[in-house]
BATOR-907881 format. One line per field, with one value per residue: x, y, z negated of N, C-alpha, C in turn. Coordinates in steps of 0.02 Angstrom, whole numbers, always signed. Each point is the difference from the previous one (the first is absolute). Last residue first. Layout:
n.east	[X	...]
n.north	[Y	...]
n.up	[Z	...]
ca.east	[X	...]
ca.north	[Y	...]
ca.up	[Z	...]
c.east	[X	...]
c.north	[Y	...]
c.up	[Z	...]
This chain:
n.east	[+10993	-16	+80	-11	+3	+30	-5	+78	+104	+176	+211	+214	+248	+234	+259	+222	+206	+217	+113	-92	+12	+49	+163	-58	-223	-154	-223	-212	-273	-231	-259	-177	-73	-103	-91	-64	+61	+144	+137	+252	+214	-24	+92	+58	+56	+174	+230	+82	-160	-242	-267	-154	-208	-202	-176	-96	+17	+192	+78	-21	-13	-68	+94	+164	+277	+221	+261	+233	+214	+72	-96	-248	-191	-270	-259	-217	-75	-143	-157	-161	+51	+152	+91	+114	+131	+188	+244	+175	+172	+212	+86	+12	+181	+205	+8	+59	+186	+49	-50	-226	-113	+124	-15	-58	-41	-186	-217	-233	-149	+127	+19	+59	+39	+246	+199	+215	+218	+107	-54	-68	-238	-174	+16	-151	-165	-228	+73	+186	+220	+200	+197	+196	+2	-225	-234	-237	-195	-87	+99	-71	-215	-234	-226	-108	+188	+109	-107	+24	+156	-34	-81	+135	+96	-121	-8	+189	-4	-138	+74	+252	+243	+289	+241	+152	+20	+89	-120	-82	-38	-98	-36	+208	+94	-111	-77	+15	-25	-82	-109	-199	-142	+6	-138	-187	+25	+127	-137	-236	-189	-30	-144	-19	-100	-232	-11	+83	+57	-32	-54	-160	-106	-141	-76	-29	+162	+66	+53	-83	+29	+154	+62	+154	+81	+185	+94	+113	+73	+81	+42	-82	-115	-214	+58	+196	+142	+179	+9	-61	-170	-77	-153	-114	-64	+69	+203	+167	+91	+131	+82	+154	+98	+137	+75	+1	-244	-240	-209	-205	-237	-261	-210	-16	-47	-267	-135	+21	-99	-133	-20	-34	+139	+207	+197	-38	-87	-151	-93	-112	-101	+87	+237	+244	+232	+94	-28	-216	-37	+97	+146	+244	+133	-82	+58	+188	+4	-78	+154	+185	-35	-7	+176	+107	-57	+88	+212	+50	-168	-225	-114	+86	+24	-72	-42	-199	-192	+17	-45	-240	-157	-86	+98	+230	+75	-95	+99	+201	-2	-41	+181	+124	-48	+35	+235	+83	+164	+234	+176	+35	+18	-125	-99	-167]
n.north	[+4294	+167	+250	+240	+212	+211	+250	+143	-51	-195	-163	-234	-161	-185	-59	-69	+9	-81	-31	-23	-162	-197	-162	+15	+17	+117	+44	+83	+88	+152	+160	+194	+235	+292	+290	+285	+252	+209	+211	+55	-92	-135	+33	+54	+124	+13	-66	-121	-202	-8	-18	-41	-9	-39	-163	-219	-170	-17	-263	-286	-298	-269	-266	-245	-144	-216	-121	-164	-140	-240	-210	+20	+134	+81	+141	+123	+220	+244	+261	+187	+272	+253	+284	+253	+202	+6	-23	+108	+15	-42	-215	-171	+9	-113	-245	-124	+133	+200	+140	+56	+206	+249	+276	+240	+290	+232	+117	-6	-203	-231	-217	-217	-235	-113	-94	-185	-79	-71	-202	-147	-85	-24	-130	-136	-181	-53	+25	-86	+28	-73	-9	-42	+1	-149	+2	-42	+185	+146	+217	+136	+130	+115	-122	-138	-137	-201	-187	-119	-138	-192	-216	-171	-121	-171	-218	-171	-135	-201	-208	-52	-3	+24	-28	-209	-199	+99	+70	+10	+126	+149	+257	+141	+112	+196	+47	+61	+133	+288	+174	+55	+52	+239	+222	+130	+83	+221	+199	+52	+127	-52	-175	-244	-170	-103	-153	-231	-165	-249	-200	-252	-274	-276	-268	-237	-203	-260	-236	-60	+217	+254	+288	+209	+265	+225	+264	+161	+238	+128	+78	-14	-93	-93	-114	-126	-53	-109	-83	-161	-192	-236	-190	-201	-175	-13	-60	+46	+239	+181	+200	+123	+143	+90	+121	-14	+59	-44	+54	+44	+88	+89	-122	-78	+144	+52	-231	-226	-79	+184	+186	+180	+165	+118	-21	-218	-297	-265	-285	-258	-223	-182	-51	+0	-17	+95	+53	+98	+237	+197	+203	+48	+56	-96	-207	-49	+62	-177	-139	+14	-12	-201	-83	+42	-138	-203	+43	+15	-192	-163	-117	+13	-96	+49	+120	+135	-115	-61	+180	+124	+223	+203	+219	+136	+243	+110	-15	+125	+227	+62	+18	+186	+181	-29	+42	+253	+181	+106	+17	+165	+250	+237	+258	+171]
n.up	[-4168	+166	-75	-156	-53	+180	+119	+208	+222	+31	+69	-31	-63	-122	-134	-168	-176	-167	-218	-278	-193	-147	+96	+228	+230	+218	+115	+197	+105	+141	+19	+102	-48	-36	-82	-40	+109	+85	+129	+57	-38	-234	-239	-282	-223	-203	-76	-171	-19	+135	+78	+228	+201	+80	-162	-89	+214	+199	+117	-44	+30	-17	+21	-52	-23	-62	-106	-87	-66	+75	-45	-35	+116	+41	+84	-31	-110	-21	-58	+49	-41	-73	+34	-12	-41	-100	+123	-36	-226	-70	-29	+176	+113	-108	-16	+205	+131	+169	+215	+62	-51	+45	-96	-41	-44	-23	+54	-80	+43	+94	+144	+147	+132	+49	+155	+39	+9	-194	-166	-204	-43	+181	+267	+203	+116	-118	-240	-188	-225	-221	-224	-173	-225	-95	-132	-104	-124	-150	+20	+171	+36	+76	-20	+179	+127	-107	-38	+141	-25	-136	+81	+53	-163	-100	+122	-37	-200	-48	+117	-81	+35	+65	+22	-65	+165	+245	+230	+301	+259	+184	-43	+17	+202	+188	+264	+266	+195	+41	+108	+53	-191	-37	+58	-121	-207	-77	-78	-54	+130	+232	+108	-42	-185	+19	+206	-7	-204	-138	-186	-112	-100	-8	-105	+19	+166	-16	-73	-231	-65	-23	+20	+58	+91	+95	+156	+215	+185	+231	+296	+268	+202	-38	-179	-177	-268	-234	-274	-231	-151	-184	-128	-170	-171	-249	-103	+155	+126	+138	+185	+208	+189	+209	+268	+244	+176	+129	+180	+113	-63	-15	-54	-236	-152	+0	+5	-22	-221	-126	-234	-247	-135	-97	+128	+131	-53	-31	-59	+74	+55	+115	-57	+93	+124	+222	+243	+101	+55	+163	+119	-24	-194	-209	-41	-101	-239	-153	-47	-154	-225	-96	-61	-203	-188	-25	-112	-249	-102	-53	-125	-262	-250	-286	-210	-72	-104	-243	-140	+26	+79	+25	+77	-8	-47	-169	-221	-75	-64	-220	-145	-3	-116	-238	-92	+10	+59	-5	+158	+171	-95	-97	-70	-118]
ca.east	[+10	-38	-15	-11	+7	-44	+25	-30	-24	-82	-23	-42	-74	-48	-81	-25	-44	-37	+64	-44	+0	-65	+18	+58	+15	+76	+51	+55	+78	+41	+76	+0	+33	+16	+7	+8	-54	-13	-42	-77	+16	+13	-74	+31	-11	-75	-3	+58	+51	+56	+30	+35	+82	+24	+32	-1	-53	-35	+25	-32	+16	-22	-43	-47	-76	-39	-54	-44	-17	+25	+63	+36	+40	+56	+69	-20	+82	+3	+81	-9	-72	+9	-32	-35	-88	-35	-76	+12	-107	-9	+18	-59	-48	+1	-21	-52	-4	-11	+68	+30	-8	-16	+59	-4	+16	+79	+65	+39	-42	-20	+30	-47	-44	-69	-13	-61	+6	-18	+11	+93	+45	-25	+24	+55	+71	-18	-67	+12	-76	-29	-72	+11	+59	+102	+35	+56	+25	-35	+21	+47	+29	+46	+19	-37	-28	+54	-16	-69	+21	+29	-67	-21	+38	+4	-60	-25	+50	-47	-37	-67	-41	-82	-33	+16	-35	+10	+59	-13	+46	-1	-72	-24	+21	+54	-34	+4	-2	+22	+109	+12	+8	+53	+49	-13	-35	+28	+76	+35	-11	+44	-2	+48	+59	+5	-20	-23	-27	+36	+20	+34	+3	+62	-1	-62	+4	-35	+32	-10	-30	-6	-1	-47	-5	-73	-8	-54	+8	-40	+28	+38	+59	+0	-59	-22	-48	-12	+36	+2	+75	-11	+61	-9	-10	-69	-48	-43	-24	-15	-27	-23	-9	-61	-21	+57	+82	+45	+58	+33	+42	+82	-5	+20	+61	+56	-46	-14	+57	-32	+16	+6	-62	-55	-8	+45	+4	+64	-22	+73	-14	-83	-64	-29	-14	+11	+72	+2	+3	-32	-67	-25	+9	-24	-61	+4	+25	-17	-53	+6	+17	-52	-13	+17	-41	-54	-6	+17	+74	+17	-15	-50	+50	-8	+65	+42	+0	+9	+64	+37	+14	-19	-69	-35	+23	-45	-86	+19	+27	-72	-29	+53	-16	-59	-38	-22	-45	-43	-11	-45	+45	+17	+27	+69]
ca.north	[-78	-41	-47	-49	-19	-64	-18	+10	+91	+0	+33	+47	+53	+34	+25	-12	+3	-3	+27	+6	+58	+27	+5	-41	+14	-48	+17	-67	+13	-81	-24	-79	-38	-80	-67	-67	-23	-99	-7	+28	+68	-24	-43	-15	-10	+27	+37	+53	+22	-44	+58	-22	+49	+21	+65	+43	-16	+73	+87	+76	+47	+73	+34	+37	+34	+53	+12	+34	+32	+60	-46	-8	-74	+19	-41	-80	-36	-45	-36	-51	-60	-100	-52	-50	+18	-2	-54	+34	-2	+65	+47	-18	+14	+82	+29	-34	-65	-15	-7	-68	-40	-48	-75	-52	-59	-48	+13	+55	+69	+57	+50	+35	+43	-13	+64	+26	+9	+72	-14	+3	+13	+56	+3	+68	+31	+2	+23	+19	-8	+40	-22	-10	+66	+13	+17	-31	-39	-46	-41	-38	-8	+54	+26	+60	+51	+76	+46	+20	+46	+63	+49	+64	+55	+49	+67	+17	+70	+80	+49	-50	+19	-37	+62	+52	-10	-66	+47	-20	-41	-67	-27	-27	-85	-12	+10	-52	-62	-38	+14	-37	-69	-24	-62	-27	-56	-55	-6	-60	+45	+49	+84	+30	+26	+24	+47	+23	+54	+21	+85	+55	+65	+59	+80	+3	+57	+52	+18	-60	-40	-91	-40	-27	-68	-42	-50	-38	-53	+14	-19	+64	+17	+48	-42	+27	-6	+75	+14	+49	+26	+70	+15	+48	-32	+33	-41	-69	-11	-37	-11	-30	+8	-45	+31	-39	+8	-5	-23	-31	-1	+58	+5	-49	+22	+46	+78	+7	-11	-64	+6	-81	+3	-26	+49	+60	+70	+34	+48	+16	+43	+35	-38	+21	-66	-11	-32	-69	-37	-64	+13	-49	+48	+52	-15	-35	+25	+53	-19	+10	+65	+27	-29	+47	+80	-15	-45	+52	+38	+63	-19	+26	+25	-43	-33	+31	+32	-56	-9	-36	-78	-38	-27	-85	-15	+9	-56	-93	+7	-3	-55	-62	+21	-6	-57	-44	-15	-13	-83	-52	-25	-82	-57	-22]
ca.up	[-37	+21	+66	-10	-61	+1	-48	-37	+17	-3	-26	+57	-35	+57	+4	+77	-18	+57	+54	+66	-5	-27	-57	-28	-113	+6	-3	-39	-38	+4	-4	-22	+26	+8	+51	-24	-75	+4	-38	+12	+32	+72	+26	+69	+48	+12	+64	+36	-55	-13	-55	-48	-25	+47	+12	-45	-45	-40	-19	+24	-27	+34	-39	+62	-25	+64	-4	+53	-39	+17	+0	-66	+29	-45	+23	+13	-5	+23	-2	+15	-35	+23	-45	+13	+32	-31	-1	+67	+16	+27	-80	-37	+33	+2	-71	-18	-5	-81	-17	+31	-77	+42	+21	-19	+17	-25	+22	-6	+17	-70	-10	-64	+25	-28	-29	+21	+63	-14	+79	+31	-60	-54	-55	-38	+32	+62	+26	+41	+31	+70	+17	+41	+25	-12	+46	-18	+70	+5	-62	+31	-51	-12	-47	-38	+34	+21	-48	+31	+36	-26	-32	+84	+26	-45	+19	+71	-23	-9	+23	-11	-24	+7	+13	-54	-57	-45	-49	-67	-55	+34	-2	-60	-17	-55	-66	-41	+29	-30	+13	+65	+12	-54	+55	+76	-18	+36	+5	-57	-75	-11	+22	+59	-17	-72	-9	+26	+27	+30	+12	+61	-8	+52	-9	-29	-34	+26	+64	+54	-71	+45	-51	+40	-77	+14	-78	-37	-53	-49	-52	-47	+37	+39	+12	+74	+50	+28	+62	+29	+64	+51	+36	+19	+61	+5	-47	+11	-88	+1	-82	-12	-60	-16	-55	-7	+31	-59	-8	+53	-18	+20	+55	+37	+17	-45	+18	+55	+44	+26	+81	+0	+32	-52	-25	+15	-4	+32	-13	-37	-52	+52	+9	-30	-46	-35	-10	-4	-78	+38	+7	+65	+38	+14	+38	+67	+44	+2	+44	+54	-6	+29	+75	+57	+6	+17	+74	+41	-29	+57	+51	+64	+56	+68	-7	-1	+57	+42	-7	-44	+37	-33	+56	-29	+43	+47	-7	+10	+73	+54	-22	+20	+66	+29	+20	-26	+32	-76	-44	+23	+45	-35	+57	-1]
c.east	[-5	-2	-30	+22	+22	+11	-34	-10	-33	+5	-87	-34	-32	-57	-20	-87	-23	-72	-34	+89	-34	-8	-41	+19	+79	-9	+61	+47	+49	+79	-1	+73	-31	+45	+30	-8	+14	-57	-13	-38	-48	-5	+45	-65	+25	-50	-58	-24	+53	+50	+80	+7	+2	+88	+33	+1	-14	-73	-37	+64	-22	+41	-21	-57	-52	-71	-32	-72	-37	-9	+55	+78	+61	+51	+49	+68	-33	+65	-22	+59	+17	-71	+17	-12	-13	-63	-37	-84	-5	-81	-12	+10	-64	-69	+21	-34	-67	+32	+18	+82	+2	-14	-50	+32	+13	+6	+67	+74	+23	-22	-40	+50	-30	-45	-67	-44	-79	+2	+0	+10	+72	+32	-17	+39	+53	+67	-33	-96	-5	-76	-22	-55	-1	+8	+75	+47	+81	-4	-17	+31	+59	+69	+64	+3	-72	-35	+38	+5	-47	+36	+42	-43	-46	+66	-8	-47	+17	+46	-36	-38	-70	-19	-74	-59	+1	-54	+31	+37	-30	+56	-9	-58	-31	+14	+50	-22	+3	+0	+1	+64	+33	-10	+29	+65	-15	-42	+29	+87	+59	-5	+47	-20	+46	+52	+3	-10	-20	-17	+44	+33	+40	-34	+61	-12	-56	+25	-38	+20	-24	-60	-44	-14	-42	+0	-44	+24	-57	+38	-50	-1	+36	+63	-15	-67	-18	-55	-6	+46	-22	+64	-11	+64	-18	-10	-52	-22	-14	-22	-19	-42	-55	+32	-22	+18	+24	+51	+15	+60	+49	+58	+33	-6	+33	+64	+73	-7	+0	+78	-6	-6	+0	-66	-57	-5	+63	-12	+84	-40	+18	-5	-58	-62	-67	-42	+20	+75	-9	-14	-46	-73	-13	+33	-17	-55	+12	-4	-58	-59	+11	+8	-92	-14	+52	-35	-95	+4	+10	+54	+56	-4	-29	+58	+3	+71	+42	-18	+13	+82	+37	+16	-40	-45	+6	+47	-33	-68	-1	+18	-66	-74	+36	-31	-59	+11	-48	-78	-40	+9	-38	+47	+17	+11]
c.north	[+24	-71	-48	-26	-61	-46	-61	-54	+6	+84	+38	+52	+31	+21	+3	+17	+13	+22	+0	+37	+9	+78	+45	+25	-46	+32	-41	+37	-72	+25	-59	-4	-93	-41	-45	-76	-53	+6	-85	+2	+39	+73	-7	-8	-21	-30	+27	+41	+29	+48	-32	+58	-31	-2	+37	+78	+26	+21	+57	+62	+66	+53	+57	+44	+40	+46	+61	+14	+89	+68	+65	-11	+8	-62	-2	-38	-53	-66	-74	-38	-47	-24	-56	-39	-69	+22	+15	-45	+7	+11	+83	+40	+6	+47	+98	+36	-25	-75	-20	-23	-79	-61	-29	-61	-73	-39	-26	+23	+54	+26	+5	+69	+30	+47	-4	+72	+21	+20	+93	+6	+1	+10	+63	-17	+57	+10	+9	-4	+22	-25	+52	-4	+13	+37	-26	+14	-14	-68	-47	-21	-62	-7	+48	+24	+51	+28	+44	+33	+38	+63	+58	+27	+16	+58	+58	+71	+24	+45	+42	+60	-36	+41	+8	+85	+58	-8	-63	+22	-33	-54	-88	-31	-20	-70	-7	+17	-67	-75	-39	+13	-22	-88	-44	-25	-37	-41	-60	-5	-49	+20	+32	+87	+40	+32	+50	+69	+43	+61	-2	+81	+62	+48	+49	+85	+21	+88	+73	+7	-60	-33	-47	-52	-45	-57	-53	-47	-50	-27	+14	-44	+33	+39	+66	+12	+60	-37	+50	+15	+74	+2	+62	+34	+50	-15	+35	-23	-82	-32	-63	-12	-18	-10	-53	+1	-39	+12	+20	-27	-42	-28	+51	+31	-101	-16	+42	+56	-9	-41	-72	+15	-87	+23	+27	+65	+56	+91	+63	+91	+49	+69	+25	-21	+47	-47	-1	-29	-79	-50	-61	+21	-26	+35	+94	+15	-5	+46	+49	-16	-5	+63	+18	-19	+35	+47	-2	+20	+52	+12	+11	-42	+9	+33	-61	-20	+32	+1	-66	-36	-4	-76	-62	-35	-68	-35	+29	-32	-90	-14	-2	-67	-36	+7	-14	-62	-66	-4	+22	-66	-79	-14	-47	-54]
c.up	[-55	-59	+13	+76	+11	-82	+10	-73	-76	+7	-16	-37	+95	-6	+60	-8	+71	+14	+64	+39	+76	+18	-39	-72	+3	-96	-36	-41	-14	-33	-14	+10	-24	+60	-47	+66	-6	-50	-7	-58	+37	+24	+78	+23	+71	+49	-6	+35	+16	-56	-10	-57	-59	-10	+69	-11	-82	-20	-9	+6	+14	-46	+62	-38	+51	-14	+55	-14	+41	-39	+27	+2	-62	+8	-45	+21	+26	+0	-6	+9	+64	-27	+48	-18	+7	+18	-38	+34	+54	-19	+20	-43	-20	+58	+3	-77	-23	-7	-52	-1	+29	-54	+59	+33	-15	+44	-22	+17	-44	+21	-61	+4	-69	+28	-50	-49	+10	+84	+8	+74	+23	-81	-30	-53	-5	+69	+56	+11	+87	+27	+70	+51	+71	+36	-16	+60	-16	+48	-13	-67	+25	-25	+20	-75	-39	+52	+9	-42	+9	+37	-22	-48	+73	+15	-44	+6	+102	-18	-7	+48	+0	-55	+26	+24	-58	-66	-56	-77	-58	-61	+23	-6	-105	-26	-58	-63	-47	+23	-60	-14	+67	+25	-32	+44	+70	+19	+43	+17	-50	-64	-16	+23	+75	-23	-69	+9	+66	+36	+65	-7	+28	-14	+41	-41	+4	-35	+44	+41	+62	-38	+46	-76	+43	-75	-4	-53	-22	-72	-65	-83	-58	+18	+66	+22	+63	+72	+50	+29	+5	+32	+27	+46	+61	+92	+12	-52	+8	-62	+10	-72	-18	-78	-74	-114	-71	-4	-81	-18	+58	-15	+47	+75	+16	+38	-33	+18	+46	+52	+32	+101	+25	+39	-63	-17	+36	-26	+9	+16	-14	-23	+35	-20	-37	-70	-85	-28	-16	-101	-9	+17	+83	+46	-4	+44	+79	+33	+25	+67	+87	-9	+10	+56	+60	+17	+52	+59	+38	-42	+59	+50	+63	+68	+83	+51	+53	+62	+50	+16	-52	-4	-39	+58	+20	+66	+96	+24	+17	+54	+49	-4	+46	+76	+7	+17	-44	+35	-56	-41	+32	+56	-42	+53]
């Protein structure tokens, strides 16, 4: 029997709280950050600065500070410090300062040809002391991903929601925060957009695509018996999920290290699989769906924000690279 997303246990409310804690005692908690908003972005920018300069000295980093790309640990300096060239205009900002943590995502130049990059950086003594990186590159420009390969060189601004703060009345604590993105993961391998705290109004974008309510773009799935079949990018958010159209796939190493409480924003970072269950959807109405080739199972390292108002998922910005084959686990 489908559960709608409030009879959703408290219990499971209640873990989401304790893990999203981290254990730090309430008076911890409540302390007034090091690092404000202001602050985590400015090293965001810095950051940036120095990577598209080639030049990591420029940025505030520790000796220590431990870097990754594309969940492969990568020596700073080395990897895609050494193709990048420019930050367009694109940006999207997370900002957490009771966990002293900050992501972004945006659109990136690197070897002359338009990309994206998702980034987390976490401060500790003015220092940034962990850089986490997606950015796809190569991986998405063969053509197999439709738009994916031009889309970041024609976008310029980012959805003004993600940069709005939401009135007091439409906040959220940070384990009912994370407990709706988790629950997007679960609508996917349960098959089940009921379950998911979707508004009416909820668009998802992908590496610069729009993939909810967008009947411009062409989905990629046929019937091996030939029916025809809707455009499931033309869906809305829950009417899409309720197709099973996702139920070949799985989510491990879910991740909420970002949660900006004051934008009601959350940034997730997991391995998603496709058709890690199955070649071909058993979708509802429609029977069988699969990809328009042969595909074997693959992985995505994904970067998810997603915009919570009034405890409902309206925004949902992704950047995902892609693995030739099934990766479980990343680097953190």
């Amino acid at each position: 029997m489908r559960r709608r997303a409030g009879s959703i246990s408290k219990t499971a409310l209640g873990m989401a709280v304790a893990i999203a804690a981290g254990g730090l005692a309430p008076a911890a908690l409540a302390a007034t950050p090091a690092c404000d908003r202001a602050c985590l972005e400015g090293y965001v920018n810095k950051y940036l600065d120095a990577f598209v300069a080639r030049d990591a000295q420029r940025a505030p980093l520790s000796a220590q500070a431990k870097y990754t790309e594309n969940q492969a640990i990568v020596a700073i300096g080395q990897g895609r410090w050494k193709t990048a060239e420019a930050v367009g205009t694109y940006k999207i900002y997370v900002a957490d300062p009771q966990r002293s943590q900050v992501g972004f995502i945006g659109t990136l130049r690197e070897a002359g040809l338009w990309s994206m990059i998702a980034l987390r950086l976490r401060i500790v003594d003015q220092q940034i002391t962990e850089a986490e990186a997606v950015i796809p590159g190569d991986t998405v420009r063969s053509g197999t991903f439709g738009d994916f390969d031009t889309a970041p060189g024609r976008i310029t601004t980012a959805r003004a929601a993600f940069s709005q703060p939401l009135p007091a009345a439409e906040r959220r604590d940070r384990g009912t925060l994370i407990w709706a993105a988790d629950l997007h993961y679960e609508g996917v391998q349960r098959g089940n957009g009921d379950i998911v705290p979707f508004s009416d109004e909820c668009i998802k974008i992908e590496n610069g695509v729009q993939l909810i309510r967008n009947p411009a773009y062409p989905f990629p799935a046929v019937s091996p018996t030939g029916r025809k079949l809707p455009n499931f990018a033309a869906m809305g958010c829950r009417d899409q999920f309720n197709t099973r159209i996702w139920e070949t796939d799985t989510i491990t190493d879910r991740r909420y290290p970002i949660v900006d409480l004051e934008r009601g924003v959350v940034m997730a970072f997991n391995m998603y699989h496709q058709y890690d269950k199955a070649p071909c959807a058993r979708t509802v109405d429609y029977g069988l769906v699969c990809p328009p080739g042969d595909v074997k199972p693959y992985s995505l390292a994904l970067v998810e924000a997603f915009k919570i108002r009034s405890g409902e998922i309206h925004e949902v910005e992704a950047v995902f690279t892609v693995f030739p084959d099934i990766r479980r686990r990343g680097a953190w």
